[in-house]
N, C-alpha and C positions, 0 to 999 in steps of 0.2 A: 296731662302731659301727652304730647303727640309718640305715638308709639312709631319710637323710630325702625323698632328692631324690622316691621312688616310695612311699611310709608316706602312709595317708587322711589322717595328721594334718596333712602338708605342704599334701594338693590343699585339705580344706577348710574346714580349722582360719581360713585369711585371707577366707573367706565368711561364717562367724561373725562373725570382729572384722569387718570392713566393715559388715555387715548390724546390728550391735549399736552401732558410733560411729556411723554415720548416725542410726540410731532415736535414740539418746542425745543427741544435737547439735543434733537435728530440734523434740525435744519442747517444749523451755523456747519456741518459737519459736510452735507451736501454740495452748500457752497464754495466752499474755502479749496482756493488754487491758488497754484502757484507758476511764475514766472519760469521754470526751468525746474528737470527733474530728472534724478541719474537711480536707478535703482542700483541698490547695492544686498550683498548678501553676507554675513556674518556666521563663519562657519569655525569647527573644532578640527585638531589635524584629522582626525576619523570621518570629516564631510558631513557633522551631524550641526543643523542649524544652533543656534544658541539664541534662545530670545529673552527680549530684557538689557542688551548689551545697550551701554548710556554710550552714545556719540555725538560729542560737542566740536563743534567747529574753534580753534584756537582765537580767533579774533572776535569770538563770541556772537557771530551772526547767525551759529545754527543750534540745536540741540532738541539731541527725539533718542527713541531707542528701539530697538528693533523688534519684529511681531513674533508672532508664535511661531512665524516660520523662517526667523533670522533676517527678515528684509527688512528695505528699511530706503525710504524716498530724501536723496540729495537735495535741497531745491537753492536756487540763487550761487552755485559752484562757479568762482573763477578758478582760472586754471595753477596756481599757487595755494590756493589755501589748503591750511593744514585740519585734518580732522583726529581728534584722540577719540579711539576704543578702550572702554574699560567695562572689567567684568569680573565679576570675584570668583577667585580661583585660576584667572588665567593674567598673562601680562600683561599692560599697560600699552596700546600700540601706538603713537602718530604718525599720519601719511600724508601728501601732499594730494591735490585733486587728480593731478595728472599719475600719478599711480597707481590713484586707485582705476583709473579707465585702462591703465595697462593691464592690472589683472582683472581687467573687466566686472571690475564692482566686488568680486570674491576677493573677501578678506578672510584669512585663517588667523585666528587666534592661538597663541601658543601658551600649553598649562604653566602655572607661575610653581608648580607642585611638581613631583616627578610622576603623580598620577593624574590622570583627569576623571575628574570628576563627574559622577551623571548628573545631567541635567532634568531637575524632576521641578514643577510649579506645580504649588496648592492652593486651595483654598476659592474665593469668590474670586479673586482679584490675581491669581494666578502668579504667588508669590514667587519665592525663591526660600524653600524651610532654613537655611544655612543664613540667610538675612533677618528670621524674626528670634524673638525672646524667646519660648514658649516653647515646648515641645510638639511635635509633630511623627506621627505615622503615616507610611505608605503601602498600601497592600496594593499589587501592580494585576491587571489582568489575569497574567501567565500565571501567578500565584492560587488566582480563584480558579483556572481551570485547573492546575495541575492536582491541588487537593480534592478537586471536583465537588464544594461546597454547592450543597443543595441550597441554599436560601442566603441572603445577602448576611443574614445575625450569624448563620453559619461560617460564612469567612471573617468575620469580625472575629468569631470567638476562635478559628482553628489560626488564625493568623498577628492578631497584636495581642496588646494588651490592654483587653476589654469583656470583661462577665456580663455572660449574657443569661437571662432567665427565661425559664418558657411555663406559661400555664395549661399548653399543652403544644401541640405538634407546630400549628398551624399557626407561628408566633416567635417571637426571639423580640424581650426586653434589655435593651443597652445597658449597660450600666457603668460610669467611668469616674474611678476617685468616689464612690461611693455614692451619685448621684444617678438615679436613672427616672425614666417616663418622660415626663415634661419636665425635667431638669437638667435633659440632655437635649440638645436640638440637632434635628435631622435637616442635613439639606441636599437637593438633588438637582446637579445643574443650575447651583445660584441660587436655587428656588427652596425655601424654608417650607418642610413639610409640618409643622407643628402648627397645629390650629386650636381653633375655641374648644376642644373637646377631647386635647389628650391628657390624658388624664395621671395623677399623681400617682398610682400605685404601679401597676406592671404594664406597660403597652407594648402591644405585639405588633406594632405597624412596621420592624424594619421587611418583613418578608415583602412587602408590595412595590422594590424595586428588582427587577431582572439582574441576578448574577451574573449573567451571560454576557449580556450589553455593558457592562463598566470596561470603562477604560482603564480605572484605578478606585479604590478609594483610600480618603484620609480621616485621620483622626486625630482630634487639636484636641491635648489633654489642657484640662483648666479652663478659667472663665475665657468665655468667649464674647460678652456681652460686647466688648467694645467697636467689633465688625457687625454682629449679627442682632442686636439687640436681646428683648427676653428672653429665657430658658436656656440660656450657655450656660449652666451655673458648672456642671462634673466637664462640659464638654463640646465638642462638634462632630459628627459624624458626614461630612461630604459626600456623597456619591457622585461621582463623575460619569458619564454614562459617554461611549463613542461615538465621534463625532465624521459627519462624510469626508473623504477623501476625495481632495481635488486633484485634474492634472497639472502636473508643471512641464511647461514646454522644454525647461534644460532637461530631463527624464526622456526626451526623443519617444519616439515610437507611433502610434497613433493621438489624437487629439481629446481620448479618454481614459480613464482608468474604471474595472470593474473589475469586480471579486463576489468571490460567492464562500461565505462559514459555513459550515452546517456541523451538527454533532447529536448525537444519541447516544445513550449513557440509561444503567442497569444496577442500582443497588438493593440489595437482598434485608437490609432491616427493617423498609417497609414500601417494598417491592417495589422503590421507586423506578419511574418512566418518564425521561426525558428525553424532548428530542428540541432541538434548536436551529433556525438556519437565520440569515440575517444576509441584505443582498449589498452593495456599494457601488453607486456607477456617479462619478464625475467628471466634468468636463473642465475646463480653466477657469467658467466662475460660477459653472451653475453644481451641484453634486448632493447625491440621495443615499437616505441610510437608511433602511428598510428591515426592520427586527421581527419574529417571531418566536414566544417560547412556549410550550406546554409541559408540565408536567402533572403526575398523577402519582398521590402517595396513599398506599392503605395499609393499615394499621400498624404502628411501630410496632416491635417485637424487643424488648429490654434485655437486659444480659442475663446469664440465668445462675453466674458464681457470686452470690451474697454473703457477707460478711457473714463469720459461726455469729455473732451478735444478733442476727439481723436475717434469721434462715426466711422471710416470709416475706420482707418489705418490698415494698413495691407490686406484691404477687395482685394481679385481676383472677380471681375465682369465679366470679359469676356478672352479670351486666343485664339490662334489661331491655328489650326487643316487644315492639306493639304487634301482639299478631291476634286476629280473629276479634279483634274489638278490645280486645283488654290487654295489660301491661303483665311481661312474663318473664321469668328471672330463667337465664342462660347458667350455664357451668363452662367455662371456657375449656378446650380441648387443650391449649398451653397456656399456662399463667403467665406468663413472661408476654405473651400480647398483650398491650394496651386497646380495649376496645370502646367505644370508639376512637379513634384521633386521625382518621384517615380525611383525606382531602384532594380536591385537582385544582393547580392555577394555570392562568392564561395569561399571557404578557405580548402587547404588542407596544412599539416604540415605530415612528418614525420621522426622520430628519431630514430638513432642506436646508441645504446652506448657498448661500448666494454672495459672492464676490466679487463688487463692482472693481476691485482695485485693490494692490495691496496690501493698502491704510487701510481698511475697512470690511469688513463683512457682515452678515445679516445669518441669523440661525434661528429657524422654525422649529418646536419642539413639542414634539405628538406625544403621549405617552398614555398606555392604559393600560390596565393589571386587573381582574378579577378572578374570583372563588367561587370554588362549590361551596355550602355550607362548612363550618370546620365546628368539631364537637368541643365545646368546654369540659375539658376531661378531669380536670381536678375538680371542679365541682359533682360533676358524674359520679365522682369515690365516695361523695359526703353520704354518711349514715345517722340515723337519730339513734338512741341509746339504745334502743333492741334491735339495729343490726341491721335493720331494711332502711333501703334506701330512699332518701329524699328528693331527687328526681329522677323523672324518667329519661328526659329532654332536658339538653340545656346547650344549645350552638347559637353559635355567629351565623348570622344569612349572609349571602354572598358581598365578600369585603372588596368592593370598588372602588379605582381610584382613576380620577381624569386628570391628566396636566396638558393646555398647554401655553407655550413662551414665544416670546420673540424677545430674540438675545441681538443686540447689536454692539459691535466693537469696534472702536478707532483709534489709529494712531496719526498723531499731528503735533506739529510744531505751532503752539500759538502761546500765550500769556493766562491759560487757564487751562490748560493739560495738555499732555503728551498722550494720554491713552485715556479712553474713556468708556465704559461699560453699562449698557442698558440692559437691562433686564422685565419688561413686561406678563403677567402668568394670569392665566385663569385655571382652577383646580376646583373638582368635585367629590367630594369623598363619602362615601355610604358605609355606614355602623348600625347592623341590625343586631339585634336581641333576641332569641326566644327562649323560653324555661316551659317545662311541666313537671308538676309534683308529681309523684309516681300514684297511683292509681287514679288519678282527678282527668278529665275530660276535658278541662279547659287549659290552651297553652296560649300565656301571655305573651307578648310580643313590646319593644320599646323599638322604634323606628327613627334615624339619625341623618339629615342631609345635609350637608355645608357643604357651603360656595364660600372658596378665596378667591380676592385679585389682589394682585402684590406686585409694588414697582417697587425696583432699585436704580440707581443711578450712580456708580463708583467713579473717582476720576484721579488720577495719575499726575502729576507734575514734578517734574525735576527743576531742584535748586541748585546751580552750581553743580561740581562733578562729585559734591559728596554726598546731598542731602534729595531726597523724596516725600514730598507732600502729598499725602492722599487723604481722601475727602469724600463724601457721599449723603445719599439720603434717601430713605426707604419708608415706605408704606404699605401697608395689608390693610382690608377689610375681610373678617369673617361675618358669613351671615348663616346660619344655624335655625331650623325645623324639627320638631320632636313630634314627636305622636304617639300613642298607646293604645294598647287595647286586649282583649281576647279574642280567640276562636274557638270554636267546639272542634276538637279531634274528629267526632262520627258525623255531625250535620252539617260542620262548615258552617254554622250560625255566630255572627260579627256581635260585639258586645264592646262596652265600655269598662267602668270600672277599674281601669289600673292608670295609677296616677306617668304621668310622661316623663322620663328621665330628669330631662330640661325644659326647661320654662317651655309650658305648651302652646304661648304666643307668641312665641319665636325670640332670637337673641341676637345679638351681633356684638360683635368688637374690632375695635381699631385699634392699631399700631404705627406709630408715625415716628421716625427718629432720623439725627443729622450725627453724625460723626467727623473727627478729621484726628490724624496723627501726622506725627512728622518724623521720618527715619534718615539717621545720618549714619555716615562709613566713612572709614578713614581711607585714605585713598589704595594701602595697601590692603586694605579688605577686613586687616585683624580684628579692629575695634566697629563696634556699631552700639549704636545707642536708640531709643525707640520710646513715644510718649503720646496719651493722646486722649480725647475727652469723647463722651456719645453723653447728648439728650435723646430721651425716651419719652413721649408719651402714649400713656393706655387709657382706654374706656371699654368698660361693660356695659351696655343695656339690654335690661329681660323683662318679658311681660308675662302673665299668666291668665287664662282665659278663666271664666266664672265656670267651673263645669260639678253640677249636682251629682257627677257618679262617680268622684275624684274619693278615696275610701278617707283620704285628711282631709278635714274640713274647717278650717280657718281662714279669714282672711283682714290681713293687715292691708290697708289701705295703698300702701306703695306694690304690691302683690301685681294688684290685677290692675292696676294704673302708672305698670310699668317702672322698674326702678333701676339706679345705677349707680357707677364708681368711676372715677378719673383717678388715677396715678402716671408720675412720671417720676424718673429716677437721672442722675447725671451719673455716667461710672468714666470710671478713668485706667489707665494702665502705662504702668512704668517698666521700661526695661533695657536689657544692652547683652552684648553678646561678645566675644571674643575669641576669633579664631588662628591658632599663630601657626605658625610656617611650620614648625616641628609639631604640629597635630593633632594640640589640646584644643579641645572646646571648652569653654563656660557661656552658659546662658542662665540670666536672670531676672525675675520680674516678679510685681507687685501691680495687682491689680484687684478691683471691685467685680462685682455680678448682680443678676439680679434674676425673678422670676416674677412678672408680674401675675396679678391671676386671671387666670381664663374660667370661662363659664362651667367647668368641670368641678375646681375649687371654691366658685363666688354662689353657686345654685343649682349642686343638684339634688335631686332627690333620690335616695336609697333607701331601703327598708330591707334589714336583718337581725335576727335573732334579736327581735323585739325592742330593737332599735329606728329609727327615723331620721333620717339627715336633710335638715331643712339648709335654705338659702343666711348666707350671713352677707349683708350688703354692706358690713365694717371691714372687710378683710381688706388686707393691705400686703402689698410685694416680700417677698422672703427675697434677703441682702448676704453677699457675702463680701468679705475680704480675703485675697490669695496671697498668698508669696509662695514662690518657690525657685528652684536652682536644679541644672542641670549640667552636671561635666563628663566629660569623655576624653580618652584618650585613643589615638590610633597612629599603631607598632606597624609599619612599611605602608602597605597600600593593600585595599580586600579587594582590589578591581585587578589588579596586574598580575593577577593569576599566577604567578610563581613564587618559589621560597615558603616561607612562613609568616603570616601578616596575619594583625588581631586587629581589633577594635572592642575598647569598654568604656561603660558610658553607666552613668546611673541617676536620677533624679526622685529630686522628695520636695513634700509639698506640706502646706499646711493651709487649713481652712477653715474659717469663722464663718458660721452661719446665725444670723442676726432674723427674728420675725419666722421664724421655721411656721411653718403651715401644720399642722394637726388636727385631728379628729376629736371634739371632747362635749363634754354635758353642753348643754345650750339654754337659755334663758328666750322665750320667744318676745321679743318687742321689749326686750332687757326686762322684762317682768320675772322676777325670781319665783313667782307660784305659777308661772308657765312652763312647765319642765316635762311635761305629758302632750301626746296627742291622742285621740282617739280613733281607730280602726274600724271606721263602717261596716268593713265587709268580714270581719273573724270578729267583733265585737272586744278585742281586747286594747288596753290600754300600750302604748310605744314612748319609750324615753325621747326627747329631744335632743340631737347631737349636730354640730355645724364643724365646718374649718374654719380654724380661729388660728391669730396669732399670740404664739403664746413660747417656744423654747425657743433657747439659744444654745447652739452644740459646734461642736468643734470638729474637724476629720483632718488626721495625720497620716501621712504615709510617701511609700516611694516607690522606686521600680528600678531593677538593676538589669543588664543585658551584656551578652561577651557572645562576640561575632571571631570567627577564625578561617583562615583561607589558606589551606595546604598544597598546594603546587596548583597544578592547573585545571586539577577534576575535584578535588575534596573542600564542603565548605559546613562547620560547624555556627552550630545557634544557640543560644540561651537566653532565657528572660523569668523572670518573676515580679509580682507584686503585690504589695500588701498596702492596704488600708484597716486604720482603726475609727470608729466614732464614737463618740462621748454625748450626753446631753448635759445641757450645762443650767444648774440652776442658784440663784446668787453666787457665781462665777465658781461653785463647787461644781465637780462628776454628781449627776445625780441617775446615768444610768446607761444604758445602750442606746448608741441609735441605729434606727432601720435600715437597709438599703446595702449594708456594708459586707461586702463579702468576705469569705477568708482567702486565706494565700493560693495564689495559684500562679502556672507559669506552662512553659512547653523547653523541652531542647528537642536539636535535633541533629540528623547528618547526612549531608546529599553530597551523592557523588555524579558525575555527569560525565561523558567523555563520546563524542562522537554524536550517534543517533538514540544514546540511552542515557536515558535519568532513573538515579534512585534515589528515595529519603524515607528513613526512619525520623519518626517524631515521638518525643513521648510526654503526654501531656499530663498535668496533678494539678490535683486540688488540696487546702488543708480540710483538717476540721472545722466544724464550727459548733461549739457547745452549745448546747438549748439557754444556759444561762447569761449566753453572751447575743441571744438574741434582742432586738427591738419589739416596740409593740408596734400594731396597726399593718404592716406589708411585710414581716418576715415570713409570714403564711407558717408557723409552727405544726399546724396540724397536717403538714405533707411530710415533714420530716420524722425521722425515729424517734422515739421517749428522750433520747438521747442530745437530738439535735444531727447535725451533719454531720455524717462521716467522711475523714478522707479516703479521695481515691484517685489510680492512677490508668492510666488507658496507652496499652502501647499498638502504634500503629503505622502503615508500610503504605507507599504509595508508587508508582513505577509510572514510565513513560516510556515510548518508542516510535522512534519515527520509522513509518515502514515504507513508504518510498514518497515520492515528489509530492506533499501538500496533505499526506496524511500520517494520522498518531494513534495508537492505542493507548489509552491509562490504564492502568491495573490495578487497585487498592485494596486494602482489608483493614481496617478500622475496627480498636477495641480486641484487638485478636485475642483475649485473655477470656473475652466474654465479661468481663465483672460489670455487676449490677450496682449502677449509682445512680444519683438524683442531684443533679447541682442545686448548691443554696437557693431556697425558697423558688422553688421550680416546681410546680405542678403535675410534672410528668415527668418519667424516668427518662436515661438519654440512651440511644441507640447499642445495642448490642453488636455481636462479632457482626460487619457492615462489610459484604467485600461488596468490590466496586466495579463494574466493566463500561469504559466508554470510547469511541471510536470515533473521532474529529477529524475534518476535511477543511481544506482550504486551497480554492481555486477560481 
């Protein structure tokens, strides 16, 4: 079999096709004019654009709807015809042509509600949350600065509702409805950051996007498979990252616009140092967004009031330090340091945006993020039975990440979309390893490179003035390099002998799927209904070189002459939404998911506590089925700032997981007296273990929230949620499953008035008994004898603006000091944290 995984045809046969559907997709777009053309601009009474607004010409000769920036090109306008504005949440307009040239193309729409509404779009396709089934979160810029969240998992967990795990500092694993790692998909600017290598148990990849630089992010609880393809099973995590600002000539002044952010920021739990500046200068169609961020964090420092249960947990006594040629056990000076976990990142972002017109623009997208080393701290604690410790070393080499895009957008009137979205990416991503046993000389190394390119193509069509067809089709290739080895600590002598994470002749996998939904609204907006189909297809291919110092030594034929898997899945999603003039929401849906397997679950290799995890070329995609429902209610208006106004809302889910992926005995080449391998290099015998299809488990739960807004300075918060999970075996409970956190939530209360913000928040965890743990990733051994304790953290954050374009924040985080460890988390989480940071804007 030709080994496609390392064959030129594999690296650049998917630069071609990308390079060839862009040009192809791009072109019809270039060409298409028109006869006559009136710009128009579609605004709220407050002058803020509305995009998305559907305007059809009454004699049915026109129909488009307007861009990001509420324009929106007339074409073929006699001077009588009538055009209708419609938009949910506001009224119904029609106007004649010659009207609309009186108010000179500005139309204001007026709210259908006594409040208006913010206008907020998510997702790849830049929806409208109030138009789909599904529940949806926003966490908005201002939010991440104001809490001054250090790392992006950080404003996830201090802002929705989403449990985040860390195996130590230098990391934050998602986790939503009970699914996290590769169960969750990460996306960034369109761009799906989950590759052939993220792996099922805790991944720490959300820190490698800049907090600083978002514009917003969202979080789509429940399957997502039907936009996004595999690994939507818990969820989507979004990041929106900011985009350049161009001039508009109606803004008068000179013929550009340029800004300058800058900010540096000082917190005390582990000493962190941030400084940030980011430049903006546009012109009317050419405009640059230019990011820089640094930070540097050394060693957390954990709370130091521990449960009377619990006088010692979490305490670091002692760590080990290489000095003078040998390995030396330290006494720490505070135990409430974590040592090691300290680390420095580096984030550069930059953006060109280019606007020939309009309809249309073009977005260039830079993006690079690197690490110092970050120490694997929980494995650092592991001890053997008499006390001393089992490594010395054990970090990540510096965690790399390259992206970049070329995003292109159109809006047009033709017979096969209104608005259409490219998306083209090239991403590079580096995952190093190193370990040393504590007194041993040699530290092995597992060395990790993948290359994605990945196109999208989404497309827009309005039917009639009630219904939206959208449509698309997306492909990725990953291609994936492993390597292994040793080093000698004193001579720096290179050696063999450690087998390679992943197939050591490298791997790759494809991803190719089409989708289409069709969403209708009634014309007063109340009702919406929503329904839609995605094929998926997947391939794995992996090869393994013949290598005599590899310490397993077997080879099955398909091994080292390259083997693989094709799956494809169809999922579907139903759903409808109803929003009435007096306030109630319900939204409901019913939808499929899917996780196909990536090279992490189909082959890799792992060796622990005398265990082996060989490649299973049988695995097959883990399936689920969703339902759920969400309703709300909202008492006056939380935008109109006076009186008393509420908002509650709460949603429950239920979830079937079908083909659950697991870790268990293995049978090598289904031979039942193959259940051993042998260990060249320690001479002992290793059980056979693979990821196999094999439970079926359930996960139930919901989340409730109560929002209030007290005159014109006071605004109250509340949320909680809970998930349970089950394994299911001949459709009895037959036990826990992993992944699933206990109850947790935040309230809070900000008041604001003038040039000052304040907010208390107070966030909790529940417990989690050790007996209601899972096997395989609840990591029990970082927890008490007991399992998780609850705990609660209360904490104060401030703002002040001190004159034109500048702010002080002021924070103290954990004021209580109490020492906790969230579920299955590696490392304790930050002690009393005050905060100092100082932001410019000019």
């Amino acid at each position: 079999m030709m080994n496609f995984a390392t064959s030129p045809a594999s690296k650049y046969l998917p630069v071609y096709l990308f390079f060839a559907f862009f040009s192809v997709l791009s072109t019809p777009l270039i060409a298409d004019t028109f006869d006559f053309e009136y710009e128009i601009t579609v605004v709220d009474p407050t002058g803020q654009p509305l995009p998305g607004v559907n305007v059809v010409a009454v004699d049915g000769s026109f129909q488009n709807i307007t861009d990001v920036d509420g324009k929106l090109l007339l074409t073929n306008a006699s001077y009588s015809t009538e055009y209708t504005f419609s938009y949910i949440g506001f009224k119904t307009q029609t106007l004649p042509f010659y009207k609309i040239r009186q108010f000179a193309g500005r139309i204001v729409l007026q709210p259908s509600l006594e409040d208006l509404p913010t206008v907020i779009v998510v997702g790849r396709r830049d929806e409208k949350p109030q138009e789909i089934p599904y529940k949806v979160g926003t966490i908005s810029a201002e939010q991440i600065a104001f809490l001054n969240s250090q790392t992006t998992a950080d404003a996830l967990m201090q802002n929705e509702q989403v449990f985040v795990q860390k195996s130590q500092m230098g990391g934050g694993s998602i986790n939503i409805r009970g699914f996290e790692a590769n169960k969750v998909l990460l996306v960034v600017d369109g761009v799906r950051l989950n590759n052939i290598i993220y792996r099922a148990g805790h991944l720490q990849d959300a820190i490698k996007v800049d907090p600083n630089m978002l514009q917003q992010m969202e979080v789509f609880y429940g399957p997502g498979s039907l936009n996004y393809g595999s690994d939507a099973l818990g969820g989507v995590v979004h990041f929106r990252t900011k985009d350049p600002e161009l001039w508009k000539p109606e803004n008068g002044g000179e013929n550009h616009v340029r800004s300058t952010n800058a900010m540096i920021r000082y917190s005390t739990a582990n000493q962190e140092k941030t400084a940030h500046v980011d430049f903006n200068f546009g012109g009317e169609k050419w405009g640059s967004l230019t990011s820089f961020n640094y930070s540097k964090f050394e060693d957390l420092r954990a709370g130091a009031n521990r449960p009377d249960e619990y006088p010692t947990f979490g305490s670091r006594e002692r760590f080990v330090i290489r000095e003078d040629g040998q390995d030396k056990i330290f006494l720490t000076r505070d135990t409430n340091i974590q040592t090691p976990t300290g680390y420095t990142q580096f984030d550069i972002m930059q953006k060109i945006k280019f606007q020939p017109n309009k309809n249309q623009y073009f977005l260039l997208n830079l993006q690079y993020s690197n690490t110092t080393d970050i120490p694997r701290y929980d494995f650092l604690q592991e001890t053997h039975s008499d006390g001393s410790f089992v490594f010395s070393e054990w970090y990540y080499g510096p965690q790399q990440r390259m992206l970049a895009s070329l995003k292109s957008q159109t809006y047009a009137s033709n017979s096969l979309f209104n608005k259409m979205t490219i998306i083209g990416a090239v991403q590079r991503v580096d995952e190093d390893r190193y370990e040393r046993e504590l007194d041993k000389l040699w530290r092995q190394y597992t060395l990790e490179d993948v290359y994605v390119l990945s196109l999208t193509a989404d497309f827009d069509k309005r039917i009639g003035t009630s219904s939206v067809l959208t449509y698309g089709v997306d492909v990725s290739h990953n291609i994936l390099y492993s390597e292994a080895g040793q080093v000698n600590v004193e001579t720096e002598e290179l050696a063999a002998g450690v087998m390679t994470r992943y197939p050591s002749g490298g791997s790759d996998m494809t991803l190719a799927g089409a989708y289409t939904n069709l969403r209708w609204q009634s014309q007063d907006s109340i009702f919406g209904l929503f329904g839609g189909l995605r094929y998926t297809w997947a391939q794995l291919y992996a090869t393994y070189e013949d290598n005599p110092s590899d310490p397993f030594r077997y080879e099955p034929f398909f091994y080292t002459h390259g083997f693989q898997t094709v799956n494809s899945r169809l999922t579907w999603s139903l759903g409808g939404t109803i929003n009435t003039k007096d306030k109630w929401e319900l939204r409901a849906m019913a939808s499929t998911a899917f996780h196909a397997p990536n090279i992490d679950d189909f082959a890799k290799y792992r060796v622990r506590n005398f265990f082996v995890r060989v490649p299973n070329p049988g695995l097959k995609p883990e399936e689920t089925i969703n339902g759920e429902v969400t309703i709300g209610k909202e008492i006056g208006s939380l935008q109109a700032k006076s009186g008393f106004n509420s908002k509650f809302s709460g949603s429950f889910f239920y979830t079937k997981l079908f083909n659950a992926m697991v870790e268990q005995d293995f049978y090598l080449n289904g031979d039942p007296t193959q259940t051993t391998l042998f260990n060249e290099n320690d001479g002992n015998e290793y059980r056979v273990r693979a990821i196999v299809n094999e439970k079926e488990a359930f996960i139930v739960g919901g989340s409730v929230a109560a929002d209030f807004s007290i005159g014109s300075h006071w605004d109250v918060h509340a949320s909680a949620g809970l998930s349970k999970g089950r394994v299911l075996e001949d459709g009895e409970t037959a036990g826990y499953l992993d992944h699933i956190p206990p109850l947790f939530g935040r309230a809070g209360i900000t008041y604001q008035k003038g040039r000052f913000q304040v907010a208390y928040v107070f966030r909790f965890n529940g417990e989690k008994p050790v007996e209601e743990y899972g096997g395989g990733e609840d990591n029990i051994e970082n927890a008490t004898p007991d399992g998780t304790y609850a705990w609660q953290t209360h904490n104060l954050y401030s703002k002040v603006d001190l004159f034109k374009g500048f702010s002080l924040d002021v924070g103290v985080e954990n004021i209580l000091d109490f020492h906790y460890r969230p579920f299955s988390s590696g490392v304790s989480a930050p002690g009393r944290n005050f905060i100092v940071a100082l932001r410019g804007n000019f």
